[in-house]
Structure formats: structure tokens, C-alpha cells
PQR file of N, CA, C, O and H, with PARSE charges and radii, in Angstrom:
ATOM      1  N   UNK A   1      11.307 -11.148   5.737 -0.4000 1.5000
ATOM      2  CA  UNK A   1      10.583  -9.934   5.424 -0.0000 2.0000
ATOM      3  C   UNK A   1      10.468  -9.804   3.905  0.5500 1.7000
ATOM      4  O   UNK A   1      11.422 -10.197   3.234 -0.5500 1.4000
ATOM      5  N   UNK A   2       9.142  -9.170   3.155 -0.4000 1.5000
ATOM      6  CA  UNK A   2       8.966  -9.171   1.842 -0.0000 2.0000
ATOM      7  C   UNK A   2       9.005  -7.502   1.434  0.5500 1.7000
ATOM      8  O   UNK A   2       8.618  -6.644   2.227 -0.5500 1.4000
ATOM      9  H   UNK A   2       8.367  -8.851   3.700  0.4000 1.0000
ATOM     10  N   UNK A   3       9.394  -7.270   0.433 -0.4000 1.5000
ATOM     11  CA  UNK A   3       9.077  -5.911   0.455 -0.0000 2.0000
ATOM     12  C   UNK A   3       8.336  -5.836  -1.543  0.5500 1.7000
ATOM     13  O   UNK A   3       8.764  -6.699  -2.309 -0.5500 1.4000
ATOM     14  H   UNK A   3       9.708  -7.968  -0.212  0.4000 1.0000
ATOM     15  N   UNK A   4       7.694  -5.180  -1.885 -0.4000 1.5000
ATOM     16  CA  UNK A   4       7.040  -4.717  -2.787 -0.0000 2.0000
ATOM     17  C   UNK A   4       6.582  -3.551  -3.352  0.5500 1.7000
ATOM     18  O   UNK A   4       6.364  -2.811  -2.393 -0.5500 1.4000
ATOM     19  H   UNK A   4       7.346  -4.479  -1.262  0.4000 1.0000
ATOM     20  N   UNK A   5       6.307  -2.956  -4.393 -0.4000 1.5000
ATOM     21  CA  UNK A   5       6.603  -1.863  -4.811 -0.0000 2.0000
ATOM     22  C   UNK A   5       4.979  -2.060  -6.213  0.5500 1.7000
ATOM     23  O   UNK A   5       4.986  -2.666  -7.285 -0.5500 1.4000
ATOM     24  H   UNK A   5       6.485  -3.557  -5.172  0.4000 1.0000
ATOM     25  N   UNK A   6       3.803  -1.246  -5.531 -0.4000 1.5000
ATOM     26  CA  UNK A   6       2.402  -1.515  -5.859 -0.0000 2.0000
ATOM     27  C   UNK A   6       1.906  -0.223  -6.704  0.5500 1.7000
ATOM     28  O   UNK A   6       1.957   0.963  -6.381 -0.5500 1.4000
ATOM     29  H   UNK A   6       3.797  -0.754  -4.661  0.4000 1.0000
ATOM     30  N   UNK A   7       1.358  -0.887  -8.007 -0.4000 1.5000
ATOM     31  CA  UNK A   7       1.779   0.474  -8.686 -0.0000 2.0000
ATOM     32  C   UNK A   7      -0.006   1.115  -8.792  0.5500 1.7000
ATOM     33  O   UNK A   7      -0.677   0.740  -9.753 -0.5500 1.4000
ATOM     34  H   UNK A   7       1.317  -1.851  -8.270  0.4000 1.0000
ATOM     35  N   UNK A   8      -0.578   1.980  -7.840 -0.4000 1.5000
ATOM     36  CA  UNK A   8      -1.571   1.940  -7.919 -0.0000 2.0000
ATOM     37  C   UNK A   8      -2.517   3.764  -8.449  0.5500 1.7000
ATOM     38  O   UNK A   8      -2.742   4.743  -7.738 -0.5500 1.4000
ATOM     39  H   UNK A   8      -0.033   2.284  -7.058  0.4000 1.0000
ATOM     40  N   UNK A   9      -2.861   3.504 -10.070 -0.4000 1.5000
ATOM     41  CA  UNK A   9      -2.951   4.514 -10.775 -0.0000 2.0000
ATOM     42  C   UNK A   9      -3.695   5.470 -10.205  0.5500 1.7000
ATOM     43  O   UNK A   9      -3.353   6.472 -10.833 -0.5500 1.4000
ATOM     44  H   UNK A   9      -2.678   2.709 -10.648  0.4000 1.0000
ATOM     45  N   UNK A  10      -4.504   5.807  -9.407 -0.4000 1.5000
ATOM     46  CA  UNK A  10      -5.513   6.521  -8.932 -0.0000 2.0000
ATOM     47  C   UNK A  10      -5.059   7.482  -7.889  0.5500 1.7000
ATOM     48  O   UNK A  10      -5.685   8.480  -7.531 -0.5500 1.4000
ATOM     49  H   UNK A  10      -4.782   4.994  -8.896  0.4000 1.0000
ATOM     50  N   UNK A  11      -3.679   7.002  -7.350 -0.4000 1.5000
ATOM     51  CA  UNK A  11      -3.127   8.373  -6.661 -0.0000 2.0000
ATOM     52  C   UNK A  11      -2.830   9.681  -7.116  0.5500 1.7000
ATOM     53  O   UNK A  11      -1.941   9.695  -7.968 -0.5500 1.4000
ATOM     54  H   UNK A  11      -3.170   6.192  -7.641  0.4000 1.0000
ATOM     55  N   UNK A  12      -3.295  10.773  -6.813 -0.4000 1.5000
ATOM     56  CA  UNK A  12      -3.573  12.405  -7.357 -0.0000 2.0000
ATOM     57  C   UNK A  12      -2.638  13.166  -6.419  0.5500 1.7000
ATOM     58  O   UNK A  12      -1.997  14.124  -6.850 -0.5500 1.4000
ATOM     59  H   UNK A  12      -4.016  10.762  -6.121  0.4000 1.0000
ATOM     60  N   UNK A  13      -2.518  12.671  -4.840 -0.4000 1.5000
ATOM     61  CA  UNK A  13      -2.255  13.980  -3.927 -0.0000 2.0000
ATOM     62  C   UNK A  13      -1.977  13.300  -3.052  0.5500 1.7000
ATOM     63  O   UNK A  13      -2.231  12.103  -2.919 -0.5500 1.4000
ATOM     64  H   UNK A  13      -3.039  11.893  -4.490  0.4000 1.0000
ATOM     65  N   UNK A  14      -1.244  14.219  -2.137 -0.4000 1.5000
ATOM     66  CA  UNK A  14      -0.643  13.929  -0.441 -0.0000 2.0000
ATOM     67  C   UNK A  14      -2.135  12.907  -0.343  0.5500 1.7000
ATOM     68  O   UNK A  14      -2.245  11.686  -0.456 -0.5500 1.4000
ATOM     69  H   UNK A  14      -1.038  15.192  -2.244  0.4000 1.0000
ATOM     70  N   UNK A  15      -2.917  13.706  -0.150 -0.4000 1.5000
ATOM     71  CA  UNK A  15      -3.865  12.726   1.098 -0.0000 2.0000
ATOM     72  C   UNK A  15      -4.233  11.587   0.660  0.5500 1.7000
ATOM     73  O   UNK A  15      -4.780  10.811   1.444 -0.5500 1.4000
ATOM     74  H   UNK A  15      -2.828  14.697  -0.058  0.4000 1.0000
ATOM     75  N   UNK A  16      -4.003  11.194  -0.788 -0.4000 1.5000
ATOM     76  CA  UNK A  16      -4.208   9.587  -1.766 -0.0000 2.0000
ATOM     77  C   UNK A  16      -3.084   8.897  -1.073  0.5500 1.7000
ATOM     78  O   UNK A  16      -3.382   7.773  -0.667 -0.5500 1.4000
ATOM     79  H   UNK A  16      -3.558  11.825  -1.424  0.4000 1.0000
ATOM     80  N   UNK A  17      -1.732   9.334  -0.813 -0.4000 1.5000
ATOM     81  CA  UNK A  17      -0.490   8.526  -0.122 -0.0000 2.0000
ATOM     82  C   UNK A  17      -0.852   9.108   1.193  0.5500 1.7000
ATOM     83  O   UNK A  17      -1.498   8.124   1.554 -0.5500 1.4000
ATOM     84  H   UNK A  17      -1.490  10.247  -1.142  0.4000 1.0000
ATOM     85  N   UNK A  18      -0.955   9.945   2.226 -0.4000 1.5000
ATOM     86  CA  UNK A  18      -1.571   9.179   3.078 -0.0000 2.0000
ATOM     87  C   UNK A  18      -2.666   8.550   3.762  0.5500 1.7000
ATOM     88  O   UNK A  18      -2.615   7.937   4.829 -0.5500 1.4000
ATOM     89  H   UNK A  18      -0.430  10.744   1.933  0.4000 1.0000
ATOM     90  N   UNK A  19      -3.530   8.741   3.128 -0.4000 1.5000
ATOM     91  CA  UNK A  19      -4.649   7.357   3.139 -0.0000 2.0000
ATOM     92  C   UNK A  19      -4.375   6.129   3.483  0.5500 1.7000
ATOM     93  O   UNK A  19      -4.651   5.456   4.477 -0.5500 1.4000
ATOM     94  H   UNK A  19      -3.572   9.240   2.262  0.4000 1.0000
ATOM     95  N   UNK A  20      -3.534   5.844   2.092 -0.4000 1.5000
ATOM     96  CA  UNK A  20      -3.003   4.354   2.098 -0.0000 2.0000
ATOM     97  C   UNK A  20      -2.185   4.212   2.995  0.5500 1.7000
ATOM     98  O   UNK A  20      -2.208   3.050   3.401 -0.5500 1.4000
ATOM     99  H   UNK A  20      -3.310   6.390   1.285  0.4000 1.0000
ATOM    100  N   UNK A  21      -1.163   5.096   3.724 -0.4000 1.5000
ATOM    101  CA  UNK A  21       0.128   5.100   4.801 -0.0000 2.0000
ATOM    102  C   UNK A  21      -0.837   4.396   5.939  0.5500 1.7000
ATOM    103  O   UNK A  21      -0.881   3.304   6.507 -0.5500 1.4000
ATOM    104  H   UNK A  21      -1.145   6.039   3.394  0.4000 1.0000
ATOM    105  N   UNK A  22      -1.330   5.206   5.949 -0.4000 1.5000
ATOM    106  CA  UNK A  22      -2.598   5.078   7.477 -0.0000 2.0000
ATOM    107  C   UNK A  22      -2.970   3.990   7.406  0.5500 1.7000
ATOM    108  O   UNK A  22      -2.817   3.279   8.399 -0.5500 1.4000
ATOM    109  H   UNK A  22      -1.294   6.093   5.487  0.4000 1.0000
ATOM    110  N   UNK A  23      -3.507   3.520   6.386 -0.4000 1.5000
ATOM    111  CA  UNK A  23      -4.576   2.269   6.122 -0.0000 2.0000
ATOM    112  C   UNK A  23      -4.313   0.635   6.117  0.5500 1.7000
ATOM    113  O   UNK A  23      -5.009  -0.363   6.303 -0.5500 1.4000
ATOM    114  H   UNK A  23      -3.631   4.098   5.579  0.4000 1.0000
ATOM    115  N   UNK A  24      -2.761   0.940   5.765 -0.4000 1.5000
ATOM    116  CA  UNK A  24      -1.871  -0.286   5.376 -0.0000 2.0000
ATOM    117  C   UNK A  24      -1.202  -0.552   6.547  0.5500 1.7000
ATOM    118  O   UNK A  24      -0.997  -1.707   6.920 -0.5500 1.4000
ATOM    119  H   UNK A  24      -2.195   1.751   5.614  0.4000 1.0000
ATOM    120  N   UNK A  25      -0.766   0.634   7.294 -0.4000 1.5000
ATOM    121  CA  UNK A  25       0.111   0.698   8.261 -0.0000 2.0000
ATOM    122  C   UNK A  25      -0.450  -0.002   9.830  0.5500 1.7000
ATOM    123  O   UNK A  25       0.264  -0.439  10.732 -0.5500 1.4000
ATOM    124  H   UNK A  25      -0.933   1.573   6.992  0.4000 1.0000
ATOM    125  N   UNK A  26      -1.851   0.067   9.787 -0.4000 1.5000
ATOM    126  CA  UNK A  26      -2.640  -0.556  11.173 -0.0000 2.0000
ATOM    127  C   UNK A  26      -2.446  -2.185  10.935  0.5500 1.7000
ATOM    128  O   UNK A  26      -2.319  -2.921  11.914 -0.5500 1.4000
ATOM    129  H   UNK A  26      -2.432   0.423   9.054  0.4000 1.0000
ATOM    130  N   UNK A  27      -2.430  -2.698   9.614 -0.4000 1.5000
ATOM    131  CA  UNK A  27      -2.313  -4.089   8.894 -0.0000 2.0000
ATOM    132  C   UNK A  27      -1.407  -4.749  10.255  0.5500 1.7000
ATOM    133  O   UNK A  27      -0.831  -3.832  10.841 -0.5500 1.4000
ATOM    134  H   UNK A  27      -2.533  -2.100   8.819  0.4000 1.0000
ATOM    135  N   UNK A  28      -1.204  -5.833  10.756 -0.4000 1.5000
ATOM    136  CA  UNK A  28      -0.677  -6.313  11.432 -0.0000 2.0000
ATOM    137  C   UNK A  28       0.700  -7.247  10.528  0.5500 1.7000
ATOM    138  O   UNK A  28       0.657  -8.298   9.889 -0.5500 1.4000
ATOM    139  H   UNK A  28      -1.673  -6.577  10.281  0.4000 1.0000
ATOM    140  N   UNK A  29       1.578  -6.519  10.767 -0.4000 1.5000
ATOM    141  CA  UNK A  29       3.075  -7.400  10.269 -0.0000 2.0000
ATOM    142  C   UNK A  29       3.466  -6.445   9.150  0.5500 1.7000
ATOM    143  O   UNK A  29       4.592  -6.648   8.695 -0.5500 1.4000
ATOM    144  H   UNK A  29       1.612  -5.665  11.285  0.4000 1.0000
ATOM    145  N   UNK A  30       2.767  -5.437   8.608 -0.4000 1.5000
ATOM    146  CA  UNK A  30       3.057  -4.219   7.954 -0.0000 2.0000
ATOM    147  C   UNK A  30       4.384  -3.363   8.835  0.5500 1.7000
ATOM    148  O   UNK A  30       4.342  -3.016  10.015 -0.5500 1.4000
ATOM    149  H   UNK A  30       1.853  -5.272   8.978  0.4000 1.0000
ATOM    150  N   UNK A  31       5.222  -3.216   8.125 -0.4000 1.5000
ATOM    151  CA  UNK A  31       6.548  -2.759   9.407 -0.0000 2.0000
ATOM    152  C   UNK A  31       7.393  -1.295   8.315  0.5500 1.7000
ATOM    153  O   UNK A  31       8.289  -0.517   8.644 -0.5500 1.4000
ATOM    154  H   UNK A  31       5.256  -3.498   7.166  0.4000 1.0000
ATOM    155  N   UNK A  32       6.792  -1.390   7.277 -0.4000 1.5000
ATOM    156  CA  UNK A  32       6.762   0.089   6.403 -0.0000 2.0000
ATOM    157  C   UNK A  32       5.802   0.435   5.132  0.5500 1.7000
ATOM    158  O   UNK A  32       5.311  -0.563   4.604 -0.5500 1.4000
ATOM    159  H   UNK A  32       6.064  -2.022   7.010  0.4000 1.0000
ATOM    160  N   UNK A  33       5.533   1.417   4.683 -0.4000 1.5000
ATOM    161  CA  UNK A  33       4.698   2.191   3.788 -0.0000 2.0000
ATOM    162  C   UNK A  33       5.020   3.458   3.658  0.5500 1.7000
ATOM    163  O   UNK A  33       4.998   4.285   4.570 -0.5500 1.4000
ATOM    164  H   UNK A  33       5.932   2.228   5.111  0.4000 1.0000
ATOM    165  N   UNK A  34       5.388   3.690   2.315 -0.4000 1.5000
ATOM    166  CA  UNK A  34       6.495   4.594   1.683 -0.0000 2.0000
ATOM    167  C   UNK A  34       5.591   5.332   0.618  0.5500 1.7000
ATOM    168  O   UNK A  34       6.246   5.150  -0.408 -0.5500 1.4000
ATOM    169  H   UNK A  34       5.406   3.019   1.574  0.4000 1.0000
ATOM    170  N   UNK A  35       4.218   6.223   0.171 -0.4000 1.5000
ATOM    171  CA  UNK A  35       3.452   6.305  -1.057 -0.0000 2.0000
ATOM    172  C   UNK A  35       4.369   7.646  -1.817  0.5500 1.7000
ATOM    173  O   UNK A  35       5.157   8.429  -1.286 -0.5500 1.4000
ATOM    174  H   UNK A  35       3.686   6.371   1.004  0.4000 1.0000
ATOM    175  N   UNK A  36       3.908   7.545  -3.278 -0.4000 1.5000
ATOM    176  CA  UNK A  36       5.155   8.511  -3.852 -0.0000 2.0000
ATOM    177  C   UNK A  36       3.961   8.576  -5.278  0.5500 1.7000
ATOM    178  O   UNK A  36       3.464   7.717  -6.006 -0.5500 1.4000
ATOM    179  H   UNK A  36       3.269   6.908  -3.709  0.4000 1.0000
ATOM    180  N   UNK A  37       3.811  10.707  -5.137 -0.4000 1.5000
ATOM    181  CA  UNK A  37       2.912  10.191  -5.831 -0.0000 2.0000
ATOM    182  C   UNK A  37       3.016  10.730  -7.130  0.5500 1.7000
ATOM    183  O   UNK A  37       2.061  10.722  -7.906 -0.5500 1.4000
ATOM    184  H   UNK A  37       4.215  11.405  -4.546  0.4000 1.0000
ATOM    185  N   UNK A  38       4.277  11.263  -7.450 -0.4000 1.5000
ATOM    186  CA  UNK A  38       4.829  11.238  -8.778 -0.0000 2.0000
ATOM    187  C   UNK A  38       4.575   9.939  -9.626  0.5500 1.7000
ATOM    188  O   UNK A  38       3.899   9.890 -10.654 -0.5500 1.4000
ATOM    189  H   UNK A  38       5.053  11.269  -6.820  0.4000 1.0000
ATOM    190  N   UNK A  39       5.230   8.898  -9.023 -0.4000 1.5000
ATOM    191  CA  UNK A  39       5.269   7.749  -9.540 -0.0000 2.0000
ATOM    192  C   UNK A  39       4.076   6.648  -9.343  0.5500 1.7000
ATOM    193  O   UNK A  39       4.267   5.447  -9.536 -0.5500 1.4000
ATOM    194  H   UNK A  39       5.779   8.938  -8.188  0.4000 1.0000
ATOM    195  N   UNK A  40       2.726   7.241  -8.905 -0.4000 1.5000
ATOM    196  CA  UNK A  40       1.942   6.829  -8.338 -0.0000 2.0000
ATOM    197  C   UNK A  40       1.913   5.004  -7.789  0.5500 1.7000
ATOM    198  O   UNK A  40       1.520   3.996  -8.376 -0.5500 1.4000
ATOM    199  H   UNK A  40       2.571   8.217  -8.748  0.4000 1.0000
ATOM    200  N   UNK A  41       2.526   5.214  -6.412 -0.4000 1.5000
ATOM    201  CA  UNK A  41       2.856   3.782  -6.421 -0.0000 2.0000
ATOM    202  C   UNK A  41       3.145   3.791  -5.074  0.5500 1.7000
ATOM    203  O   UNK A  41       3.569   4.842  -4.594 -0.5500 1.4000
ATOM    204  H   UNK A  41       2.846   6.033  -5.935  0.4000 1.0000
ATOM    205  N   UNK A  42       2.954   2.526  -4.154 -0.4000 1.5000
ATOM    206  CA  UNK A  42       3.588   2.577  -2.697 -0.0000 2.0000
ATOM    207  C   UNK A  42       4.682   1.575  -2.238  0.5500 1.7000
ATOM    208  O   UNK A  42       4.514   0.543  -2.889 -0.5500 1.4000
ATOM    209  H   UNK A  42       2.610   1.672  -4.544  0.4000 1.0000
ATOM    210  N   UNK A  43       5.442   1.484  -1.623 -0.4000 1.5000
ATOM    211  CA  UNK A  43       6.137   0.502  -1.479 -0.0000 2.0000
ATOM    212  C   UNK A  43       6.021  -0.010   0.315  0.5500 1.7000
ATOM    213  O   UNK A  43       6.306   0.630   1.328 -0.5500 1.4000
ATOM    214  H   UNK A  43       5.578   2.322  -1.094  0.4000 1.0000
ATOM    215  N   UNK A  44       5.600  -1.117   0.183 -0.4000 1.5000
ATOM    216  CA  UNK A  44       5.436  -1.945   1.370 -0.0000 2.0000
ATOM    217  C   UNK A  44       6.358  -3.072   2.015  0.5500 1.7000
ATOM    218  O   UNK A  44       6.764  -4.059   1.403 -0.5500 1.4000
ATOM    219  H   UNK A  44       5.369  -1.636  -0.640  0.4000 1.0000
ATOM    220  N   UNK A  45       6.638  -2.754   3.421 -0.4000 1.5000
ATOM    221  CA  UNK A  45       7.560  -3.978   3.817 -0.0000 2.0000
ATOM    222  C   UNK A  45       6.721  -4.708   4.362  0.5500 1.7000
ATOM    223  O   UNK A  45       5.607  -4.183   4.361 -0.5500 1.4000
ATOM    224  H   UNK A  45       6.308  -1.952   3.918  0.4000 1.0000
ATOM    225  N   UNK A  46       6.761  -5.800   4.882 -0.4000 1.5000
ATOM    226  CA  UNK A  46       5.984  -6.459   5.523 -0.0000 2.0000
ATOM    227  C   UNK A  46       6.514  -7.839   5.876  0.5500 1.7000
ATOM    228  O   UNK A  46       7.456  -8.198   5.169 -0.5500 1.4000
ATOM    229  H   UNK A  46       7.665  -6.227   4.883  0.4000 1.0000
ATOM    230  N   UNK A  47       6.016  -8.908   7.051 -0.4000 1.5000
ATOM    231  CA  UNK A  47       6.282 -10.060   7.562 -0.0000 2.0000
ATOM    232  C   UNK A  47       5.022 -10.447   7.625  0.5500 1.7000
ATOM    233  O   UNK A  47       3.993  -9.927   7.194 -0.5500 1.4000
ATOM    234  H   UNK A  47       5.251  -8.616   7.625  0.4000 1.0000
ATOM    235  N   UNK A  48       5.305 -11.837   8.464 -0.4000 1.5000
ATOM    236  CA  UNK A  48       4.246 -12.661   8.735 -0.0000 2.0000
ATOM    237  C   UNK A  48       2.849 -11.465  10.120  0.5500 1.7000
ATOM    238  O   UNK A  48       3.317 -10.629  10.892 -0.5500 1.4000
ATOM    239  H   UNK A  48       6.141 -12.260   8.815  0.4000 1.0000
ATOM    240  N   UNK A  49       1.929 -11.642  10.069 -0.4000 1.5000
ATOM    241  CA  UNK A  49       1.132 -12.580   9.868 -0.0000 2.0000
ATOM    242  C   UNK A  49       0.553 -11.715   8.247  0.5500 1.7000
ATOM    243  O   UNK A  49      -0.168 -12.445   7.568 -0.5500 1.4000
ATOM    244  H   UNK A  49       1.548 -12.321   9.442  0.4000 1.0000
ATOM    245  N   UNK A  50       0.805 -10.374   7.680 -0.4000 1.5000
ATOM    246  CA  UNK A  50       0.771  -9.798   6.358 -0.0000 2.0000
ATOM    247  C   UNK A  50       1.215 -11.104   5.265  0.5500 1.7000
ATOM    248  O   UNK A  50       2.020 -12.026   5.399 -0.5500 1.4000
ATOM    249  H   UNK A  50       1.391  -9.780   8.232  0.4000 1.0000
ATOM    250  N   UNK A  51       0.088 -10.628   3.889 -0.4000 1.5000
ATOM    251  CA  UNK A  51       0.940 -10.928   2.827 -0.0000 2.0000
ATOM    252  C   UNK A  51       0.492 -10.304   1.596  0.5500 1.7000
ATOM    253  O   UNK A  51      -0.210  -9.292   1.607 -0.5500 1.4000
ATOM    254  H   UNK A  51      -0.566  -9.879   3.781  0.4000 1.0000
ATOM    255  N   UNK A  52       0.889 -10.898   0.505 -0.4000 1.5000
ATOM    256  CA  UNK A  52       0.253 -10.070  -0.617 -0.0000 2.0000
ATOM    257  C   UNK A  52      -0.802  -9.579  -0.749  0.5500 1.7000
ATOM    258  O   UNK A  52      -1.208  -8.419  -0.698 -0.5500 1.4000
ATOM    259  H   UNK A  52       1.459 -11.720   0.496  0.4000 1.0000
ATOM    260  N   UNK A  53      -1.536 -11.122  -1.037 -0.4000 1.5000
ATOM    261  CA  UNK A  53      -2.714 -10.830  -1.690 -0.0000 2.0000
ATOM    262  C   UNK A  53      -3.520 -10.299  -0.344  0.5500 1.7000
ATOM    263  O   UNK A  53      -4.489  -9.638  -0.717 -0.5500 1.4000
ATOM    264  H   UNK A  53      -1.206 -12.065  -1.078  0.4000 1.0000
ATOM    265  N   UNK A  54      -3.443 -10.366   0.994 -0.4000 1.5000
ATOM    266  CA  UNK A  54      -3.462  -9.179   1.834 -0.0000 2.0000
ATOM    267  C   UNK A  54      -3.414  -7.667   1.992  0.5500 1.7000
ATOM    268  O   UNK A  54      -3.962  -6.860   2.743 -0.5500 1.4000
ATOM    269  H   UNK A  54      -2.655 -10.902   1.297  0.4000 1.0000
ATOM    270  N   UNK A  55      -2.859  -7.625   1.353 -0.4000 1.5000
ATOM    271  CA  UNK A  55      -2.651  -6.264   0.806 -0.0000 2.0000
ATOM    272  C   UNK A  55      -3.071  -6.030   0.079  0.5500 1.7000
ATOM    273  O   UNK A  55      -3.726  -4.992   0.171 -0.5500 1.4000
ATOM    274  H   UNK A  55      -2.414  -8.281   0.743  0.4000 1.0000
ATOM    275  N   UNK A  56      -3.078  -6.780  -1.301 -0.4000 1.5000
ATOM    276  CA  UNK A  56      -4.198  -6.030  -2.060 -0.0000 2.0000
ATOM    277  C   UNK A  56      -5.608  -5.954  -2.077  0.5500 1.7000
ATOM    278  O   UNK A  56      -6.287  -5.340  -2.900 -0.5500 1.4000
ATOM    279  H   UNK A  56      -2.546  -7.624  -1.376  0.4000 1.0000
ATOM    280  N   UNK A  57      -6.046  -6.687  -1.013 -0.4000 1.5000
ATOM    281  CA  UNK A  57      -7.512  -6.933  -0.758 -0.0000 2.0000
ATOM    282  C   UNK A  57      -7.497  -5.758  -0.156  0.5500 1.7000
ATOM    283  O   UNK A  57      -8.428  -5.061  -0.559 -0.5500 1.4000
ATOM    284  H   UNK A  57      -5.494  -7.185  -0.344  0.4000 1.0000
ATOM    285  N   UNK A  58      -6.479  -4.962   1.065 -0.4000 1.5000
ATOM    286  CA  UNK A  58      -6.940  -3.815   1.504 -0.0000 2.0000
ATOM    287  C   UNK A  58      -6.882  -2.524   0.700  0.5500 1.7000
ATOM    288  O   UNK A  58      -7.776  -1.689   0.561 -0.5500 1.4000
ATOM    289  H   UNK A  58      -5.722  -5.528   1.393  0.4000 1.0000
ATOM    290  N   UNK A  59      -5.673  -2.528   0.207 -0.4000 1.5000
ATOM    291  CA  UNK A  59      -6.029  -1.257  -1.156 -0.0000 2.0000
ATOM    292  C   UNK A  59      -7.312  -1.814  -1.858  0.5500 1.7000
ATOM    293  O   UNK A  59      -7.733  -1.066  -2.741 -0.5500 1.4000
ATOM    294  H   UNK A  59      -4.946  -3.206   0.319  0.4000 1.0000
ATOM    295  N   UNK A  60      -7.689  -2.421  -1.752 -0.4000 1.5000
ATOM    296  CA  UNK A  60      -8.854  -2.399  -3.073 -0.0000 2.0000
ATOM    297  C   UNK A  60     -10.077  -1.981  -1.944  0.5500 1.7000
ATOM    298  O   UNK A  60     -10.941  -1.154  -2.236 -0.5500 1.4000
ATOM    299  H   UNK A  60      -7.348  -3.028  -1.035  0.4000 1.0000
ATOM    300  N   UNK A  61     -10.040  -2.498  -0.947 -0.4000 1.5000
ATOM    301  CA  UNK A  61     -10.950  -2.353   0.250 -0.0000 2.0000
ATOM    302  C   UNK A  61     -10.674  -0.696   0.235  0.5500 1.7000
ATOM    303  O   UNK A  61     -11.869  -0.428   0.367 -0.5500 1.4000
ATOM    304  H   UNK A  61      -9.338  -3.169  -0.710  0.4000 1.0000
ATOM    305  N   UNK A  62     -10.211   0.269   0.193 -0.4000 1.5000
ATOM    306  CA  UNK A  62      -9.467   1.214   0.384 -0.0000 2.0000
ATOM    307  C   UNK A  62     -10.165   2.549  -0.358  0.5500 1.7000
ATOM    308  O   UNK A  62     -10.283   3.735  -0.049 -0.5500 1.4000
ATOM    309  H   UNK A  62      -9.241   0.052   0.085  0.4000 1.0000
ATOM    310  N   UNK A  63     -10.633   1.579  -1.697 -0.4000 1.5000
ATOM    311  CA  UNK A  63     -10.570   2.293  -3.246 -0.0000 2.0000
ATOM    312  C   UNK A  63      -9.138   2.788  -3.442  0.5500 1.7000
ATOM    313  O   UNK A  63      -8.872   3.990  -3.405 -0.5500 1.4000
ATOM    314  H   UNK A  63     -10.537   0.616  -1.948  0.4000 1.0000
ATOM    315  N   UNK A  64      -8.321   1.943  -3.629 -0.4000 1.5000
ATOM    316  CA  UNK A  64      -7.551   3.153  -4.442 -0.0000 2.0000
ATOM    317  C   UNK A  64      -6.386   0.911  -4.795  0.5500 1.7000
ATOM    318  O   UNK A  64      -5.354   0.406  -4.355 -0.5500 1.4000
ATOM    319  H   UNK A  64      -8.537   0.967  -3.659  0.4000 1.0000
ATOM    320  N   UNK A  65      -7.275   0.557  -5.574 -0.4000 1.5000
ATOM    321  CA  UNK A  65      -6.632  -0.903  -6.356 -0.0000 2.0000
ATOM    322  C   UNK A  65      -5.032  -0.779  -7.185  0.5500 1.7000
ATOM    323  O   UNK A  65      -4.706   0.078  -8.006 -0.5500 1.4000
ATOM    324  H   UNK A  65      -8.113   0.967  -5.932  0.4000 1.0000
ATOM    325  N   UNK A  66      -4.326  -1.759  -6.741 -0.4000 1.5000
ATOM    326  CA  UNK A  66      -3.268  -1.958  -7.093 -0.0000 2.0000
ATOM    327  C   UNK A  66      -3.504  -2.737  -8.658  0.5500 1.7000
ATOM    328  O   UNK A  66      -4.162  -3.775  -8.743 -0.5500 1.4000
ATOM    329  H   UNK A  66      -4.591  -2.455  -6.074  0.4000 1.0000
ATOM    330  N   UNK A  67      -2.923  -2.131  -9.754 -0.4000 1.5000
ATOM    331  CA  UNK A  67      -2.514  -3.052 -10.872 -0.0000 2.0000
ATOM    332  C   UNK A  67      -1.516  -4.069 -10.801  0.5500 1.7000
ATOM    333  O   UNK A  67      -0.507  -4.092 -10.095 -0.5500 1.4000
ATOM    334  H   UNK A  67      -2.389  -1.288  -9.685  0.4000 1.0000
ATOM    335  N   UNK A  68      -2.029  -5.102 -11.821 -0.4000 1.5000
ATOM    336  CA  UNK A  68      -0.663  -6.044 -11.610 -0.0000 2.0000
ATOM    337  C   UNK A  68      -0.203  -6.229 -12.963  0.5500 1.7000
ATOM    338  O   UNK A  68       0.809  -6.892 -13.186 -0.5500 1.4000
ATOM    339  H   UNK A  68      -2.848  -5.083 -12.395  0.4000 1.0000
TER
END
């Protein structure tokens, strides 16, 4: 299992973290999503058949792009 911590600037409000909760969470092998939006950033667990750059194709798919 991988876990990561996506620091993505454009979160404002509840419904910016859960957007992404929702959005990430249907992802297949996605097994948590944590958004926090003080720190504007989400933290993702995830396994196979998920992976990174998986993920960030869907936040960006999403609008709301992860910096790296």
C-alpha cells in the first residue's frame, strides 16, 4: 500500500475537499482520502490497480491539480 500527501493550492472550502473525497474515492484500489483545507492538501492511500500518476491525472481531470 502507498500513501501520499498532494498539496493541491486551489482548495477554498468543505465542498473543494469533498469533491476530491468523492472523486478519488470511486478510483479503484483508492482505500482512503483524507482533504484538509487549512493546509490545502489531501492525503491518499492507495494499492494496486491505483497509482500516482493516476491520481494526478484525476485531480487534474477534477480541476482542482496537484503541485509537485
Amino acid at each position: 500500500m502507498s500513501q501520499e500527501t498532494f498539496s493541491i493550492p486551489n482548495i477554498s472550502c468543505g465542498h473543494c475537499t469533498s469533491a476530491i473525497e468523492n472523486e478519488l474515492g470511486e478510483v479503484d484500489g483508492i482505500t482512503s482520502v483524507k482533504g484538509n483545507i487549512e493546509g490545502k492538501n489531501v492525503t491518499v492511500e492507495w494499492s494496486e490497480p491505483a497509482t500516482r500518476e493516476g491520481i494526478l491525472a484525476k485531480l487534474k481531470e477534477i480541476n482542482y491539480p496537484a503541485t509537485e
